[in-house]
Biopython code that builds the backbone (N, CA, C, O; Angstrom):
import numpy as np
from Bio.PDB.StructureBuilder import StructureBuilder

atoms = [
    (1, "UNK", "N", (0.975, -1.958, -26.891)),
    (1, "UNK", "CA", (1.612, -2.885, -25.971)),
    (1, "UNK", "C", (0.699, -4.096, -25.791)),
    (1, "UNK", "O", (-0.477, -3.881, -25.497)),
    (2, "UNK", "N", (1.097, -5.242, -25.928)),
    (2, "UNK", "CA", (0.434, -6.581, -25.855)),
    (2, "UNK", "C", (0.915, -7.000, -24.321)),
    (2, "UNK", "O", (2.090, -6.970, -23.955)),
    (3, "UNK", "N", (-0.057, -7.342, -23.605)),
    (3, "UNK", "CA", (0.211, -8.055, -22.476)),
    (3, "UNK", "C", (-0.513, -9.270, -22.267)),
    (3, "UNK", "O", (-1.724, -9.233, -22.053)),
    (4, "UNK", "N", (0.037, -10.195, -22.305)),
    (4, "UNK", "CA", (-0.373, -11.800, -21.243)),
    (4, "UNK", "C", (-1.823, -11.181, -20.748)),
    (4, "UNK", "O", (-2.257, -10.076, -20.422)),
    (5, "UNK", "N", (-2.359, -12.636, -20.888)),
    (5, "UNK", "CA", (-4.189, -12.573, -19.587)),
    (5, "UNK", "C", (-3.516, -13.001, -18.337)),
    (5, "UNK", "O", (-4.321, -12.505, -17.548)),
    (6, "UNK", "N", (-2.679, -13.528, -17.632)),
    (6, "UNK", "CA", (-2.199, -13.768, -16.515)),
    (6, "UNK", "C", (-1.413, -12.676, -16.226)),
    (6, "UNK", "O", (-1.015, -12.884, -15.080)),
    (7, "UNK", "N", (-0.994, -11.701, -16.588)),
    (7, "UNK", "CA", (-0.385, -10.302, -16.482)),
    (7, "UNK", "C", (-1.124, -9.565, -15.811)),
    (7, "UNK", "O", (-0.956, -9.084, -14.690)),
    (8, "UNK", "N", (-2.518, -9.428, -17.007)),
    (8, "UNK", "CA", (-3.014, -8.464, -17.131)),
    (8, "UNK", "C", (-4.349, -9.068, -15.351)),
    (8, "UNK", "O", (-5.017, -8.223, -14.755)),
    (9, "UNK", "N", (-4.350, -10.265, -15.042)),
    (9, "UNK", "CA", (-5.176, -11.209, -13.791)),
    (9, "UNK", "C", (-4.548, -10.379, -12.724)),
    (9, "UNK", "O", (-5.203, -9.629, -12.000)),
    (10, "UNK", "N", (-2.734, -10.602, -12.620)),
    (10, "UNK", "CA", (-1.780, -10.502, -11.528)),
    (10, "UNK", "C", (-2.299, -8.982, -11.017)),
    (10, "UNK", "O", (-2.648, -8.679, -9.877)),
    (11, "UNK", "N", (-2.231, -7.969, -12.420)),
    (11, "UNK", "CA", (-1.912, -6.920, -12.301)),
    (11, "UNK", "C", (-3.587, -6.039, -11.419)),
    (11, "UNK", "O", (-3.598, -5.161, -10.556)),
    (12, "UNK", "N", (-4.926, -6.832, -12.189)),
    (12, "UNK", "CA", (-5.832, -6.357, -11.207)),
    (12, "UNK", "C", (-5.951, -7.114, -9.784)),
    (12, "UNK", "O", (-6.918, -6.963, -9.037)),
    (13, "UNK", "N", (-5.054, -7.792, -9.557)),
    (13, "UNK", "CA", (-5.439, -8.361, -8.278)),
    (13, "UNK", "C", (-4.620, -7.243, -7.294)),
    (13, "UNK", "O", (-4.830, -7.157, -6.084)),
    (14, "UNK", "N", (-3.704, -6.451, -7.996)),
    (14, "UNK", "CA", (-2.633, -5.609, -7.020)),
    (14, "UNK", "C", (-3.544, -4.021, -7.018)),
    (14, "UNK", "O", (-3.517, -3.265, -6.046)),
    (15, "UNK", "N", (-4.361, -3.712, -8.370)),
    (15, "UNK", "CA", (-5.205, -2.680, -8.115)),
    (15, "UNK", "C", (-6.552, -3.043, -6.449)),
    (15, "UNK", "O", (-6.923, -2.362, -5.493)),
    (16, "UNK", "N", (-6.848, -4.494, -6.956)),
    (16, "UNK", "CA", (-8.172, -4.584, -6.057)),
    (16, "UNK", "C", (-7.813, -4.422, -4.577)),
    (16, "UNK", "O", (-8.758, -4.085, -3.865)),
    (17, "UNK", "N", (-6.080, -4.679, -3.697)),
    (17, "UNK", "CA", (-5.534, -4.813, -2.766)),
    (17, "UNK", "C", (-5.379, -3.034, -2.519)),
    (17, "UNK", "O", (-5.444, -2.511, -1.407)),
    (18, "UNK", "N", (-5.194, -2.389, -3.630)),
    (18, "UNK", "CA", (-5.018, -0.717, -3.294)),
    (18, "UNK", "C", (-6.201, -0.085, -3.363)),
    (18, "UNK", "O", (-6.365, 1.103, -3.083)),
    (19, "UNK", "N", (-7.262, -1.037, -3.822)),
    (19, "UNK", "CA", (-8.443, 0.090, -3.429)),
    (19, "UNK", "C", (-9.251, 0.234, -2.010)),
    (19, "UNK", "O", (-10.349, 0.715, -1.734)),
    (20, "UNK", "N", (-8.496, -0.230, -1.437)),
    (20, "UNK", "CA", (-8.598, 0.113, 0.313)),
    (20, "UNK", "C", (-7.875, 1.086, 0.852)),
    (20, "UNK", "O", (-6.677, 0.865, 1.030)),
    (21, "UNK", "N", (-8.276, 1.999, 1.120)),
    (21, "UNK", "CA", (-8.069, 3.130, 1.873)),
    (21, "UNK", "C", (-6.696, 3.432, 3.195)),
    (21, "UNK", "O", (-5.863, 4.314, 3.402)),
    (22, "UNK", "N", (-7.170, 1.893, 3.960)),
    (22, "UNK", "CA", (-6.360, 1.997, 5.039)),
    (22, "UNK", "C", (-5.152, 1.793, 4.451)),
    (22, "UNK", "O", (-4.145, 2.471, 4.657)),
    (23, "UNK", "N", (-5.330, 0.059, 3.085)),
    (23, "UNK", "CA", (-4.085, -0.050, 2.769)),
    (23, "UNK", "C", (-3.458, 0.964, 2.478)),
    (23, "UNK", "O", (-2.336, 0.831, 2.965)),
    (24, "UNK", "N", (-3.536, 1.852, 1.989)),
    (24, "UNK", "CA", (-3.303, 2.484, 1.436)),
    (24, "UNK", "C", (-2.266, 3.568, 2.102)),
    (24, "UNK", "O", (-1.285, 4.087, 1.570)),
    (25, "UNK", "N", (-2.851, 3.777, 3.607)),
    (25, "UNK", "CA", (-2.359, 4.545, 4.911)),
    (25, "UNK", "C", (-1.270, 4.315, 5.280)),
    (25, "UNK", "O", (-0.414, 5.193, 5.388)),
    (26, "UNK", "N", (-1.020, 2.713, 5.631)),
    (26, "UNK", "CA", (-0.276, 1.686, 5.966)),
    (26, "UNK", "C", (0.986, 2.083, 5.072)),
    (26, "UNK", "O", (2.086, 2.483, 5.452)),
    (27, "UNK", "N", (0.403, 1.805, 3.458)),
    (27, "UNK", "CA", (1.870, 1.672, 2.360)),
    (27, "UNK", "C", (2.771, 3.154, 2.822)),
    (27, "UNK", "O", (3.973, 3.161, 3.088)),
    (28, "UNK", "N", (1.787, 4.459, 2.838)),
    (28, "UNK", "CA", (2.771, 5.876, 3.066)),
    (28, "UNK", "C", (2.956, 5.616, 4.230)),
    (28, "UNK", "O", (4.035, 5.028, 4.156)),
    (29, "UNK", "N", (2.659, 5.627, 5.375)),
    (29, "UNK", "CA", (3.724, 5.311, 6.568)),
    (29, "UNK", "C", (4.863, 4.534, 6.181)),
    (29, "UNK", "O", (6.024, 4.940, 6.132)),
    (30, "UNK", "N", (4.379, 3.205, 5.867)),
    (30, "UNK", "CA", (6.191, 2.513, 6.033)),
    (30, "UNK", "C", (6.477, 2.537, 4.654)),
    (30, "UNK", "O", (6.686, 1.444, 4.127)),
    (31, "UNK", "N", (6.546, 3.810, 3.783)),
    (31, "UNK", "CA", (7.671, 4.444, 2.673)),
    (31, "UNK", "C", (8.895, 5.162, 3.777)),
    (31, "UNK", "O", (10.091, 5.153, 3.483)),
    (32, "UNK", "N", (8.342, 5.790, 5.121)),
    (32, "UNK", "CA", (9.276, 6.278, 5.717)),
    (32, "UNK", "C", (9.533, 5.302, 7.128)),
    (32, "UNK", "O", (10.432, 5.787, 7.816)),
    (33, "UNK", "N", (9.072, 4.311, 7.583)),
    (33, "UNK", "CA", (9.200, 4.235, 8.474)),
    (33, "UNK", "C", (9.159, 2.268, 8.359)),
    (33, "UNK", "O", (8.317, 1.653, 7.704)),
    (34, "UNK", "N", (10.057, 1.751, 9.010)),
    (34, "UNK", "CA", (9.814, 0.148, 9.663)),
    (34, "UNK", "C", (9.109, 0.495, 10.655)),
    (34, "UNK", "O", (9.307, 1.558, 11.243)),
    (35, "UNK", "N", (8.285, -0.256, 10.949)),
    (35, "UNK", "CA", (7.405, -0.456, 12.043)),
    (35, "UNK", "C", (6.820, -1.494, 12.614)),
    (35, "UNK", "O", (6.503, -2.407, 11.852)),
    (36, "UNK", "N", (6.501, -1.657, 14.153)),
    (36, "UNK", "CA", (5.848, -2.991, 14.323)),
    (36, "UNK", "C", (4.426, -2.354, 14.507)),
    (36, "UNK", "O", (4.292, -1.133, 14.585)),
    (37, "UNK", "N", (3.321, -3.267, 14.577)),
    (37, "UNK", "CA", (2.261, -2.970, 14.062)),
    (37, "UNK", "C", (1.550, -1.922, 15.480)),
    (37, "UNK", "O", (0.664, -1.111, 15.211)),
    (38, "UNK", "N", (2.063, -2.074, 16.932)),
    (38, "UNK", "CA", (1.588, -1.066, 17.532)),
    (38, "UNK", "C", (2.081, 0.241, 17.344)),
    (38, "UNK", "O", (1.559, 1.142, 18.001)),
    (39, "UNK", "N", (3.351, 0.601, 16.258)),
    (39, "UNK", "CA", (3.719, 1.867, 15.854)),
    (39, "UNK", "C", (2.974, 2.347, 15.375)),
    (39, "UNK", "O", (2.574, 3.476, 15.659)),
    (40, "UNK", "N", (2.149, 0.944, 13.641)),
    (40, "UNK", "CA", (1.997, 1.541, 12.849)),
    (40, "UNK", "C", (0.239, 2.305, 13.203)),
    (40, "UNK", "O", (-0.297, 3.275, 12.668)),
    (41, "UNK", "N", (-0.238, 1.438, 14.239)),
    (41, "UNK", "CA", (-1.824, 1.394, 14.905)),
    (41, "UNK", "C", (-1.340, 3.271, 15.331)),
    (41, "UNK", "O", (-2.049, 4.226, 15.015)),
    (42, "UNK", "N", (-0.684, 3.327, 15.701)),
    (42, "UNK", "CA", (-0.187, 5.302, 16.899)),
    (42, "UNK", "C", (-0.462, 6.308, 15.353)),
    (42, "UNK", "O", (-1.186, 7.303, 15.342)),
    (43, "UNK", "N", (0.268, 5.792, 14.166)),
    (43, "UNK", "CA", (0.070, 6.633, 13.384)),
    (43, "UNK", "C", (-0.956, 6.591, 12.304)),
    (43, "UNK", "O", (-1.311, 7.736, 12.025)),
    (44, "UNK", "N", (-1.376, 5.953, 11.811)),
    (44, "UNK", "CA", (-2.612, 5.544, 11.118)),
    (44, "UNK", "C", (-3.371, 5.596, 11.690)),
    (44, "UNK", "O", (-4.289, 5.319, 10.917)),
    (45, "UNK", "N", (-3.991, 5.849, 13.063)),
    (45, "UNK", "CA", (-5.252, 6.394, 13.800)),
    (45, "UNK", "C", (-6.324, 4.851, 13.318)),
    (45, "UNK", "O", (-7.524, 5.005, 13.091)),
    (46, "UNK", "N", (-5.853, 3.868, 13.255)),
    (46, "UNK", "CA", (-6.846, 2.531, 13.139)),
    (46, "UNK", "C", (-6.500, 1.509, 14.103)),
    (46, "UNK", "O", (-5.453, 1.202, 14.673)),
    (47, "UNK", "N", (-7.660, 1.080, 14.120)),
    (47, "UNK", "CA", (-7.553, 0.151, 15.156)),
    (47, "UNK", "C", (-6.287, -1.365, 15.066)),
    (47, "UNK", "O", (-5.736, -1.901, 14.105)),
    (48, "UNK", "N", (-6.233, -1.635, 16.579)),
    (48, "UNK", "CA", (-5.052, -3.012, 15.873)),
    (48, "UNK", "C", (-5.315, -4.043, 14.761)),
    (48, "UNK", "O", (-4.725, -4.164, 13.688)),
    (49, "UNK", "N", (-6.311, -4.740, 15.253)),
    (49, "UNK", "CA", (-6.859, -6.099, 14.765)),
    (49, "UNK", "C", (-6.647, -5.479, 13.345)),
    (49, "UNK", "O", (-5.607, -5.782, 12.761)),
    (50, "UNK", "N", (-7.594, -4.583, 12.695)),
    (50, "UNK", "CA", (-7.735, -3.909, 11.562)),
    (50, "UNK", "C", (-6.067, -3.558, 10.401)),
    (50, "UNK", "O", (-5.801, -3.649, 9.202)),
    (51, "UNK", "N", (-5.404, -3.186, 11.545)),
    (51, "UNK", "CA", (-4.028, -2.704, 11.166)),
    (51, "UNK", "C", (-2.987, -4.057, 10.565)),
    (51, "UNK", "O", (-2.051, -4.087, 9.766)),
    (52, "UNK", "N", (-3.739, -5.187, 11.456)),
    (52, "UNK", "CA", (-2.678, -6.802, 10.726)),
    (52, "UNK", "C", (-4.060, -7.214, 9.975)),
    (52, "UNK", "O", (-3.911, -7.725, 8.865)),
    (53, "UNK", "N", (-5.125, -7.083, 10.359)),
    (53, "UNK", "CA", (-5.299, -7.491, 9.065)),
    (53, "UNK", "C", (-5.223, -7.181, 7.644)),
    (53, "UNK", "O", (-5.411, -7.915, 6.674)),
    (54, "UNK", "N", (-4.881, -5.837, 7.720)),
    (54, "UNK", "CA", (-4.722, -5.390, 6.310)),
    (54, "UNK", "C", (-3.030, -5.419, 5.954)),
    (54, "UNK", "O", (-2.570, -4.913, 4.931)),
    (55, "UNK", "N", (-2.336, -5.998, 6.830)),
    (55, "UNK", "CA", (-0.608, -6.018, 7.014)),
    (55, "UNK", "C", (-0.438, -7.214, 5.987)),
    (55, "UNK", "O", (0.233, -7.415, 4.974)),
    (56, "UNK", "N", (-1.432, -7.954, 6.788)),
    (56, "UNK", "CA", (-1.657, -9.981, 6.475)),
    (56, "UNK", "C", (-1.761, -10.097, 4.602)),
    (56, "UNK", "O", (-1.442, -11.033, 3.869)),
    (57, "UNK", "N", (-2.273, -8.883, 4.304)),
    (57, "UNK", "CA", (-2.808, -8.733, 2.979)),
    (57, "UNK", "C", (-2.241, -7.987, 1.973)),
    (57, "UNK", "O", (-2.454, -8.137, 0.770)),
    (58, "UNK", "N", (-1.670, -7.354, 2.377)),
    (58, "UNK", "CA", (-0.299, -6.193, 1.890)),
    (58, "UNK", "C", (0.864, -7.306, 2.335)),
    (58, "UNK", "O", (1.906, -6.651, 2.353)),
    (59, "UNK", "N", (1.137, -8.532, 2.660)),
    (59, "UNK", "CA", (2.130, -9.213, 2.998)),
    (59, "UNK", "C", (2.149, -10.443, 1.804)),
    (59, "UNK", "O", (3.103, -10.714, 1.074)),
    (60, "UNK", "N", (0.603, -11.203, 1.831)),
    (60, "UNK", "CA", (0.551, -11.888, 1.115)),
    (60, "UNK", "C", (0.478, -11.256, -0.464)),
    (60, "UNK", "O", (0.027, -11.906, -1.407)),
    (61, "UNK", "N", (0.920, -10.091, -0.563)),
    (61, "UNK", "CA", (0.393, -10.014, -2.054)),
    (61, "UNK", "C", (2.094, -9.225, -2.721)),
    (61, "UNK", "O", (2.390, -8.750, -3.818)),
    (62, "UNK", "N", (2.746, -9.379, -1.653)),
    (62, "UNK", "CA", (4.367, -9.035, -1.133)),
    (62, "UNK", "C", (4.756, -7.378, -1.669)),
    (62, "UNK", "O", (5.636, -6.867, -2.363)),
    (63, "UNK", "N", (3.659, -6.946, -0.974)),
    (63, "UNK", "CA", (4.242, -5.156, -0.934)),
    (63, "UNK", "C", (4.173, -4.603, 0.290)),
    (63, "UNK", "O", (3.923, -3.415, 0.498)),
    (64, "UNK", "N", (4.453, -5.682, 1.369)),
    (64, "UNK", "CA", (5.174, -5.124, 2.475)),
    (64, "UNK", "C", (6.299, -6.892, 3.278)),
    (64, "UNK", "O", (5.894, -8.049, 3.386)),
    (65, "UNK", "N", (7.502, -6.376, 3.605)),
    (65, "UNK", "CA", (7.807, -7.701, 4.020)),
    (65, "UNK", "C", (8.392, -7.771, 5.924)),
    (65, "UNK", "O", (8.831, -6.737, 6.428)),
    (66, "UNK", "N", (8.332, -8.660, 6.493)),
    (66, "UNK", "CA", (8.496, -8.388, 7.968)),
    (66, "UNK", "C", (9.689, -9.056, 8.477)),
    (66, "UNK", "O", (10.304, -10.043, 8.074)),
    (67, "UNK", "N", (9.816, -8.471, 9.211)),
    (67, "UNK", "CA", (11.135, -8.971, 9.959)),
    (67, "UNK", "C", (10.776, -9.139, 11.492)),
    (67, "UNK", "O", (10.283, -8.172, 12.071)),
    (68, "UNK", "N", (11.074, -10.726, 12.412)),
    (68, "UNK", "CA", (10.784, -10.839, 13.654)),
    (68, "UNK", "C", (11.967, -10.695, 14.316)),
    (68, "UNK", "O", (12.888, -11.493, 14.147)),
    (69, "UNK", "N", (12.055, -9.548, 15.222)),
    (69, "UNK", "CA", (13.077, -9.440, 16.390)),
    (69, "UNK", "C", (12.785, -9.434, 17.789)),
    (69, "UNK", "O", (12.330, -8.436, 18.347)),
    (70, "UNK", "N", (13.014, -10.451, 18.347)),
    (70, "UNK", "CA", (12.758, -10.825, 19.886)),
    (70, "UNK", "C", (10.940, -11.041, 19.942)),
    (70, "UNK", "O", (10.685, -12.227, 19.729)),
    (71, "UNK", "N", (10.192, -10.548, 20.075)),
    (71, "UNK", "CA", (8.527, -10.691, 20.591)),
    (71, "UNK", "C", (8.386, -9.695, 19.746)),
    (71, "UNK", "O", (7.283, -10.174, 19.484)),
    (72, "UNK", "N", (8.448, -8.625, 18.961)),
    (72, "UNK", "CA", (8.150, -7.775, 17.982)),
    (72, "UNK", "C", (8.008, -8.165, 16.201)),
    (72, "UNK", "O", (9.106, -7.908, 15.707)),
    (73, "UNK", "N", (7.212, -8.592, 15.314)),
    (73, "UNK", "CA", (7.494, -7.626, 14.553)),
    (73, "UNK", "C", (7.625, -6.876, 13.532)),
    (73, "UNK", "O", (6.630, -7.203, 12.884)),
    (74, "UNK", "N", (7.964, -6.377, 13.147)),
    (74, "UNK", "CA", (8.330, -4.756, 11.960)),
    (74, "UNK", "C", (8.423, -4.968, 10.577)),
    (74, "UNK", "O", (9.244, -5.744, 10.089)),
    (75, "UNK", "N", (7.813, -4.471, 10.079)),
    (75, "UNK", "CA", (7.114, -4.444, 8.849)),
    (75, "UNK", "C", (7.842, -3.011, 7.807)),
    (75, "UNK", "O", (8.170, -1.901, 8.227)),
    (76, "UNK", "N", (7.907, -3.442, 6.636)),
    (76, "UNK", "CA", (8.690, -1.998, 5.665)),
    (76, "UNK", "C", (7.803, -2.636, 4.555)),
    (76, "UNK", "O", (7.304, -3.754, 4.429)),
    (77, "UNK", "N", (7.793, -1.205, 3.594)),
    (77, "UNK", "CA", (7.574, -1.512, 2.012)),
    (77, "UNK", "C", (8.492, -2.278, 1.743)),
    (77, "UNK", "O", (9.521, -2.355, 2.414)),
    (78, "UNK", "N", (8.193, -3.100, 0.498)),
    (78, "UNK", "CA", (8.975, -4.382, 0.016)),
    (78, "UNK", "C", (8.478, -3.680, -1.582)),
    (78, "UNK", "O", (8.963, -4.452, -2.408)),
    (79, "UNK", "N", (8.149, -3.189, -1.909)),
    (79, "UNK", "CA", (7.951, -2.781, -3.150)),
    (79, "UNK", "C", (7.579, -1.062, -3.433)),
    (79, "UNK", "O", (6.455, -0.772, -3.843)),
    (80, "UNK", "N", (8.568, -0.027, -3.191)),
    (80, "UNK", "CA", (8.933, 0.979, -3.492)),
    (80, "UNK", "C", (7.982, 1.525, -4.768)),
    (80, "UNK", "O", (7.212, 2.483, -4.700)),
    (81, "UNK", "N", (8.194, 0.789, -5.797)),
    (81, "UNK", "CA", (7.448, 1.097, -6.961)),
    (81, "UNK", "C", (5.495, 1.301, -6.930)),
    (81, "UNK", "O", (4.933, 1.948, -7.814)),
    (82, "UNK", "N", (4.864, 0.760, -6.000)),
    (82, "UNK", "CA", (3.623, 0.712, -5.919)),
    (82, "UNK", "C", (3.258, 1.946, -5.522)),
    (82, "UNK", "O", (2.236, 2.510, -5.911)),
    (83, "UNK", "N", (4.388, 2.589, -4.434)),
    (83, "UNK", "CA", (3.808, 3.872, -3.959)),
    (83, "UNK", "C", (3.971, 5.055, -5.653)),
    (83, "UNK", "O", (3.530, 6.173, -5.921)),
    (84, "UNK", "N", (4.687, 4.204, -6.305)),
    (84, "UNK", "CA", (4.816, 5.368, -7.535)),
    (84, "UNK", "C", (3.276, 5.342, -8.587)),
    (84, "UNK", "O", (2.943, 6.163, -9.441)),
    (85, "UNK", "N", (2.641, 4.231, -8.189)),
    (85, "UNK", "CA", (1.181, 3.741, -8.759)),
    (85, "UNK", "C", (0.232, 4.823, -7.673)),
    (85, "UNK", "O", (-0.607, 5.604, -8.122)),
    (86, "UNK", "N", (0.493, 4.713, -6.460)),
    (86, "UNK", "CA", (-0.578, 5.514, -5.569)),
    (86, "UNK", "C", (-0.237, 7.260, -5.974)),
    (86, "UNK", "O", (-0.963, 8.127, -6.460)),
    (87, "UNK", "N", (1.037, 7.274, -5.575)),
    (87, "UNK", "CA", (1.152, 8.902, -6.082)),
    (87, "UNK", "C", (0.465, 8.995, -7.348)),
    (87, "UNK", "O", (-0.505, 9.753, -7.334)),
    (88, "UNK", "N", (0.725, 8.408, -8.456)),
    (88, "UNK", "CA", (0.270, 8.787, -10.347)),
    (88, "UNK", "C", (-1.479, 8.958, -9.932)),
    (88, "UNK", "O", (-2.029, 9.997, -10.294)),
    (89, "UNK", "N", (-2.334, 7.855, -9.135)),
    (89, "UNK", "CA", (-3.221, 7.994, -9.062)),
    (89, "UNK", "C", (-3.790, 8.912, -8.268)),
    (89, "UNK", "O", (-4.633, 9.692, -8.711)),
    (90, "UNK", "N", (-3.413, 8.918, -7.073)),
    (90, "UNK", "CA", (-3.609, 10.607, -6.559)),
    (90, "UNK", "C", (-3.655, 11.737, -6.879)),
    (90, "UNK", "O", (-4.493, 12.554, -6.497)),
    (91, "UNK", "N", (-2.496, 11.978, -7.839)),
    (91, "UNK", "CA", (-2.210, 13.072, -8.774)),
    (91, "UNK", "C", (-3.630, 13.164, -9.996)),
    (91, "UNK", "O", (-3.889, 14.277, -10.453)),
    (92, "UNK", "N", (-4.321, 12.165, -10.367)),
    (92, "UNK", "CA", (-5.225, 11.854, -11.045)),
    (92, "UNK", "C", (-6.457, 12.809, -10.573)),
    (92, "UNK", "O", (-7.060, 13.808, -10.966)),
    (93, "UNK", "N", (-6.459, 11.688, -9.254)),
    (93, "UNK", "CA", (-8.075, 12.099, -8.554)),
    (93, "UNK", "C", (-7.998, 13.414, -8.140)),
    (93, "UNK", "O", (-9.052, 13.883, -7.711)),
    (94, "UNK", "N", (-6.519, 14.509, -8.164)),
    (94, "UNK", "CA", (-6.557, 15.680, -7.768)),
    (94, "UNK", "C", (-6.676, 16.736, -8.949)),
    (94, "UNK", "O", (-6.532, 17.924, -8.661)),
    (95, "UNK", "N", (-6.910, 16.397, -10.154)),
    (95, "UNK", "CA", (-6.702, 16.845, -11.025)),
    (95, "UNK", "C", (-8.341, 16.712, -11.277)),
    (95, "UNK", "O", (-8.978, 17.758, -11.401)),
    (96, "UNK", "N", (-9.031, 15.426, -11.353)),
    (96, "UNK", "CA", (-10.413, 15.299, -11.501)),
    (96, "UNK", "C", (-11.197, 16.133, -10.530)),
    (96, "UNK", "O", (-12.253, 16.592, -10.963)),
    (97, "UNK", "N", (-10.883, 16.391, -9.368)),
    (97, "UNK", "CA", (-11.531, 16.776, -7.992)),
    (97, "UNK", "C", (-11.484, 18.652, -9.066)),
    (97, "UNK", "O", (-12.076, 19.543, -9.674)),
    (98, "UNK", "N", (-10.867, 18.364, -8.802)),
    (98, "UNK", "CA", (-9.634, 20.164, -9.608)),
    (98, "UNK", "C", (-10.723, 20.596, -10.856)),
    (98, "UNK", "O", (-11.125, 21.759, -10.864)),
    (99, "UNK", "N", (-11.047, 19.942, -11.582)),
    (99, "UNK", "CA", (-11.470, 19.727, -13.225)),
    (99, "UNK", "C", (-10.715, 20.435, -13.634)),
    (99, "UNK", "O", (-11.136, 21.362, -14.326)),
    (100, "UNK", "N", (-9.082, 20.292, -13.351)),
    (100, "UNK", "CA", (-8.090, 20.187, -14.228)),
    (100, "UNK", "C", (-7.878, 19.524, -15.353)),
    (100, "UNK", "O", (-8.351, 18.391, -15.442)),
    (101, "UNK", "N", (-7.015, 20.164, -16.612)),
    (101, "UNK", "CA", (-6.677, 19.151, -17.154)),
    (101, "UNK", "C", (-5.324, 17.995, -16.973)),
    (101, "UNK", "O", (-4.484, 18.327, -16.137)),
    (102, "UNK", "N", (-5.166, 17.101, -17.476)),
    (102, "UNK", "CA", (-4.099, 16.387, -17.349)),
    (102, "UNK", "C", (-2.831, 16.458, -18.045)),
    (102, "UNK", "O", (-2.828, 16.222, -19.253)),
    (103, "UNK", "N", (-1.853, 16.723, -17.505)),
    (103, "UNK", "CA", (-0.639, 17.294, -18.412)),
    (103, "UNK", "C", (0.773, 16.007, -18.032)),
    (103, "UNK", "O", (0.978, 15.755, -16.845)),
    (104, "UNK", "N", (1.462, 15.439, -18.899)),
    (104, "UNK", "CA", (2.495, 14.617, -18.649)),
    (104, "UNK", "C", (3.791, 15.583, -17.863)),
    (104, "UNK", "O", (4.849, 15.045, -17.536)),
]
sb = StructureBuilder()
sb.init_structure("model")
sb.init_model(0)
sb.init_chain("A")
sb.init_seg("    ")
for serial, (resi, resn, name, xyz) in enumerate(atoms, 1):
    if name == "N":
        sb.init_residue(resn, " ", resi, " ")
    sb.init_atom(name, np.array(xyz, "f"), 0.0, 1.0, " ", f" {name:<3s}", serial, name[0])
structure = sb.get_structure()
């Protein structure tokens, strides 16, 4: 498979945004849930400030998108497919943790 250098730029700039942890917290909560950010602060056990700033960044890189209603607001995955990148890699690091082998 041949890919573009601006592909292949785009594509580590979306790894370097998932190798944060919290982001990471954030994306599996709102796979199930819209939320405004004092929801998402109750379930992610992180602090506020912490919680938009990593929203601000998962927003600008558009794998989460928001919606303002009245003084609130609420935030969803905007890109479904990324959590299919976090699961594959999870499944990875559980297999390495494991010294499993890797099976398709």
């Amino acid at each position: 498979m041949e890919v573009s250098e601006p592909l292949l730029t785009e594509a580590a700039k979306i790894y370097k945004v998932l190798s944060n942890v919290n982001r990471i917290k954030i994306l599996i909560f709102l796979e199930q849930h819209e939320a405004d950010v004092t929801n998402i602060v109750a379930h992610v056990h992180l602090a506020q400030p912490l919680v938009s700033h990593q929203l601000a960044i998962l927003f600008q890189y558009q794998l989460v998108s928001k919606t303002k209603r009245g003084k609130h607001v609420y935030y969803c995955l905007d890109d479904p497919h990324i959590l299919e990148m976090v699961d594959a890699m999870i499944g990875h690091v559980a297999h390495e943790i494991k010294h499993e082998p890797h099976h398709d």
